[in-house]
C-alpha positions in Angstrom: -65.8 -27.6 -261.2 -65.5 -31.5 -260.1 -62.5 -31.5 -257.9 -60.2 -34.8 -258.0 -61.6 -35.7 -254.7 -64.8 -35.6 -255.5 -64.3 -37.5 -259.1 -62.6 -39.7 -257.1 -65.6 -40.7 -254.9 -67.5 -41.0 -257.9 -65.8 -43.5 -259.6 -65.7 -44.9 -255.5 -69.5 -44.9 -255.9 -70.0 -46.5 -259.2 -67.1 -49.1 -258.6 -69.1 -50.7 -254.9 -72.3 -50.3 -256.8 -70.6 -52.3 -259.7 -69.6 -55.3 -257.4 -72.6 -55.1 -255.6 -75.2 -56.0 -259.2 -72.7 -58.3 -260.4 -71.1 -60.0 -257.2 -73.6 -59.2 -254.4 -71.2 -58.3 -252.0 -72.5 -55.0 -250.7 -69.9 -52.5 -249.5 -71.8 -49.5 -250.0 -72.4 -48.4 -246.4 -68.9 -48.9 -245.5 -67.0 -45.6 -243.9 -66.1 -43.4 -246.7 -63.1 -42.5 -245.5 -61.3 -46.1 -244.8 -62.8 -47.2 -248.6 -60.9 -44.2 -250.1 -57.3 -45.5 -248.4 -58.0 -49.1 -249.3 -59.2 -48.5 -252.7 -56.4 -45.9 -253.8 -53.9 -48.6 -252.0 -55.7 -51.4 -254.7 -55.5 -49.3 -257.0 -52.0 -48.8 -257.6 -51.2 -52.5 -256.3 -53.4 -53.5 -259.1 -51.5 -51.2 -262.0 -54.3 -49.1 -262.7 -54.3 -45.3 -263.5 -58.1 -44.8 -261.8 -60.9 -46.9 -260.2 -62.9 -46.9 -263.6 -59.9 -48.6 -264.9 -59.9 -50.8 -261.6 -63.8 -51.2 -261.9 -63.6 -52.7 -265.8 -61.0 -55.3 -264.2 -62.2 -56.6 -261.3 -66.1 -56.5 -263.3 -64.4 -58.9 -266.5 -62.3 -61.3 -264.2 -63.7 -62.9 -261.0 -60.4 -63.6 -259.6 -59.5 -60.2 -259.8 -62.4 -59.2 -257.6 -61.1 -62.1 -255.1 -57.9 -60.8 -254.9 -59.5 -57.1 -254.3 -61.6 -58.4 -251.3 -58.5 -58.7 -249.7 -58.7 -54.8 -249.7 -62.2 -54.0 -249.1 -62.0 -56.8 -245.9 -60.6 -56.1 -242.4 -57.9 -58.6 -241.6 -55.9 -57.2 -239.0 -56.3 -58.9 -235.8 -54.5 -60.9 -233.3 -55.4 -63.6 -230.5 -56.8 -62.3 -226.9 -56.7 -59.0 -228.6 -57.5 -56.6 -225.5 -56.5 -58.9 -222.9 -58.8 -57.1 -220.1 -62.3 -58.2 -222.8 -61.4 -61.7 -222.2 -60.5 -61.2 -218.6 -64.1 -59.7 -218.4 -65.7 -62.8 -220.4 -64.2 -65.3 -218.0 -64.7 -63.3 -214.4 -68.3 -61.9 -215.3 -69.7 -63.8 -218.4 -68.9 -67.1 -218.5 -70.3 -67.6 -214.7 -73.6 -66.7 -216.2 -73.4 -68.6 -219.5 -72.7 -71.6 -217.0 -76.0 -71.5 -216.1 -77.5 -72.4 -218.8 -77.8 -75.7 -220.5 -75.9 -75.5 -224.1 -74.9 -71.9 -225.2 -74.8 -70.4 -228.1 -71.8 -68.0 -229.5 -71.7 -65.7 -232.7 -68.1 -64.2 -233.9 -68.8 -61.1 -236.7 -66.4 -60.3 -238.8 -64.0 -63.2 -237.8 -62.0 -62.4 -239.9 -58.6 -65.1 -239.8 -60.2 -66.1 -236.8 -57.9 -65.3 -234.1 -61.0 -64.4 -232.1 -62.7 -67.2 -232.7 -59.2 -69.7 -231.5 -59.0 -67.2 -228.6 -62.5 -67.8 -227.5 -62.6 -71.4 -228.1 -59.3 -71.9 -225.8 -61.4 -69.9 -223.2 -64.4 -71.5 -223.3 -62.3 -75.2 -222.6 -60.4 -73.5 -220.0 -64.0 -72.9 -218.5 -65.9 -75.8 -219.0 -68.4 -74.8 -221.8 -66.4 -75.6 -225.0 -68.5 -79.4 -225.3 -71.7 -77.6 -224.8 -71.5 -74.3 -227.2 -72.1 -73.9 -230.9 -69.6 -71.1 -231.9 -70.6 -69.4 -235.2 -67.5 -67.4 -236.9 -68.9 -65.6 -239.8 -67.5 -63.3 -242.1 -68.0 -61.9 -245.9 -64.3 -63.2 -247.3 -64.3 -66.7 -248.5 -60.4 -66.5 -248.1 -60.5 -65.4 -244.9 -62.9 -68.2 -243.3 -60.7 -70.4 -245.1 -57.7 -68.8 -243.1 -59.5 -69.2 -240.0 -60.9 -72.5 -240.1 -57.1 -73.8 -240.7 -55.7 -71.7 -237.6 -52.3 -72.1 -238.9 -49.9 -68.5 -238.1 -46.8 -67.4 -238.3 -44.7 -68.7 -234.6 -43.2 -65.2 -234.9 -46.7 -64.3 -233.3 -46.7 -66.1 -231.1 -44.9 -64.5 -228.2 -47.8 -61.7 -228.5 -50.4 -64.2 -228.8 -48.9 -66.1 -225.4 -48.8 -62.4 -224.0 -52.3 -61.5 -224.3 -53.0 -64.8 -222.8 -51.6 -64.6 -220.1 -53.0 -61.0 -219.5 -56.2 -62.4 -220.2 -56.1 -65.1 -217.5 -55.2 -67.8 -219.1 -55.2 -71.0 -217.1 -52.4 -72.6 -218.6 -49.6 -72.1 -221.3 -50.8 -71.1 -225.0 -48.0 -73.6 -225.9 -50.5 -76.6 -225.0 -52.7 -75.8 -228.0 -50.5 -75.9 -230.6 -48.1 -77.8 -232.4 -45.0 -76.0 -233.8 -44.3 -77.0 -237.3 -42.2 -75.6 -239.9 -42.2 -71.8 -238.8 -45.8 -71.8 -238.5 -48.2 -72.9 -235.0 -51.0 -75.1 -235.8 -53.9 -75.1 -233.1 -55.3 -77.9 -232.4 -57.9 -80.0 -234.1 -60.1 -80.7 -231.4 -60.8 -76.8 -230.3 -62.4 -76.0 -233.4 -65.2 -79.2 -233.3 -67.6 -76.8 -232.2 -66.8 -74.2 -234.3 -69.0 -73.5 -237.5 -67.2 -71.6 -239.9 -69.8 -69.7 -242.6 -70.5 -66.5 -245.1 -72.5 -64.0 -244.0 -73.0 -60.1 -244.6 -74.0 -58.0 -242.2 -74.7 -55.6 -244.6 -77.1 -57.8 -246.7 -77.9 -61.3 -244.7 -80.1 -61.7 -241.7 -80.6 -63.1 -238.3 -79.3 -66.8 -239.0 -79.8 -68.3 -234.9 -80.2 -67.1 -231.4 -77.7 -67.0 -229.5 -76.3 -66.0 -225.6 -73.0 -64.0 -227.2 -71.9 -62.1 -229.8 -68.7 -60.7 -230.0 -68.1 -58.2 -232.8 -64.8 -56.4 -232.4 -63.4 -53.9 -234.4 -65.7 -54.4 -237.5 -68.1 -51.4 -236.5 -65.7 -48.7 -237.1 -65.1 -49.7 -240.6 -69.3 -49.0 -241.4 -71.2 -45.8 -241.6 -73.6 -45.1 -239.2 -76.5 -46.3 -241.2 -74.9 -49.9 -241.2 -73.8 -49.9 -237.7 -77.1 -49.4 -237.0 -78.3 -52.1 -238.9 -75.6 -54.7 -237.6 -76.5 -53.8 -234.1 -80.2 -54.6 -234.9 -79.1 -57.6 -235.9 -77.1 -58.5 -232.9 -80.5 -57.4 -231.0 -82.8 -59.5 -232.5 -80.5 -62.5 -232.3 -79.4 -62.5 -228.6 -81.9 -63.8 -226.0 -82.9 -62.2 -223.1 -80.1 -60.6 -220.9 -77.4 -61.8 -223.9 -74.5 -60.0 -224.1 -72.9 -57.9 -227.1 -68.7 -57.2 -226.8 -67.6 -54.7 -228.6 -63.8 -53.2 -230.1 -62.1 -50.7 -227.5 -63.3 -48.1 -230.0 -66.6 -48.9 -230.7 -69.8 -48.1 -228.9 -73.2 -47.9 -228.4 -73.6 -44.6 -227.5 -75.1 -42.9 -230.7 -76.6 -46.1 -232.1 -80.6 -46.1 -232.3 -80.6 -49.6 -230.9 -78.9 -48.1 -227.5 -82.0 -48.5 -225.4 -82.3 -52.1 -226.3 -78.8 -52.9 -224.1 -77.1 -51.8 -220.7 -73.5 -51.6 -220.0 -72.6 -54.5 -218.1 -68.6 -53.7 -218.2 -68.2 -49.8 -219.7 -64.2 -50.6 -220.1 -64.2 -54.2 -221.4 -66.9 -52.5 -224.1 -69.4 -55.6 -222.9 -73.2 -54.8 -223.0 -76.3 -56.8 -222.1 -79.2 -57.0 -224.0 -82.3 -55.6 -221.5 
């Protein structure tokens, strides 16, 4: 007899391969387990009584399936997340991306793009923001639309200011925002090196090469058959002795692509490709 669990991944099943044929969004390899909390969460939100019921939805009305993206996308994050990652990228890493004559710099998953502010603030602070290409790429339109505006909440602020200062920050976060209407705005100019684009690392591939990837906190959400294939990814676009950061969670440990990187900093969760 078919427990509810297991009708329950069924309908799990047949609803990712449903927006995967008519969508092409693929979110089949994503952890089982984190899928079955978001979807049972959209699944009430969205006043149905099961995922088939959710499935016939979000398969009739495109704006439904926007609005369930929301669910099925990571967008928790905050800037200078893991203050001692971006102490390590300005003490060790950004001495030896100094050395070389334009860099190049890939955020996955940007989510809202809190990374992406973050790493464009420390880049200025040392002296590589006019010469870098930073690519923040991630599978919700909504989202890149979210980060490219970098407008949040002030009431964030204090932690954002925080982690920057943890993170060595060389002035005050204050100077690279304007405060308007309960909201900070960062500022125009950081972001003129920034290109803001879709891409899956599920389904797209190597788009550039590039000296540094940072891909925090996205891993954990994929099984390991995707992991495996976003780290492949991450391999085949960094050049020589490029470096990989990961979340505080993540690792490379059990991934077949291991052998292609060393640890360059085992507690900041920075590797270098060999």
């Amino acid at each position: 007899m078919v427990s509810s669990l297991q009708s329950f991944d069924i309908e799990l099943k047949l609803l990712l391969e449903g927006i995967y044929l008519k969508y092409q969004y693929d979110f089949r390899d994503y952890s089982l387990a984190s899928l079955r909390r978001r979807l049972t969460q959209a699944t009430a939100d969205f006043g149905c009584e099961t995922l088939s019921e959710l499935q016939g939805r979000i398969l009739r009305r495109q704006e439904d399936f926007a609005r369930l993206l929301q669910y099925l996308t990571v967008q928790v994050s905050e800037m200078f997340r893991d203050p001692s990652y971006f102490r390590m990228l300005r003490e060790k890493v950004m001495p030896m991306l100094q050395t070389y004559p334009s860099v190049k710099v890939w955020v996955a998953g940007c989510s809202s793009g809190e990374e992406v502010w973050s790493l464009a603030i420390l880049l200025h602070e040392e002296g590589l923001l006019d010469r870098t290409i930073l690519y923040a790429t991630d599978v919700n339109p909504q989202a890149l639309r979210a980060a490219a505006e970098g407008v949040y909440p002030l009431d964030r602020i204090a932690s954002f200011s925080r982690n920057y200062l943890a993170s060595g920050g060389r002035a005050s976060l204050s100077d690279y925002y304007h405060a308007n209407y309960g909201a900070a705005s960062f500022s125009r100019w950081l972001k003129r090196q920034v290109v803001f684009a879709d891409h899956s690392l599920a389904t797209d591939s190597v788009f550039s090469e590039v000296h540094l990837v940072s891909c925090r906190n996205v891993l954990i959400y994929f099984n390991q058959p995707l992991q495996d294939r976003a780290v492949g990814l991450f391999a085949d676009s960094l050049v020589r002795r490029g470096f990989l950061g990961l979340g505080s969670k993540e690792s490379l440990r059990f991934s077949k692509h291991n052998d292609a990187f060393s640890e360059f900093d085992a507690p900041a969760r920075i590797y270098q490709k060999r």
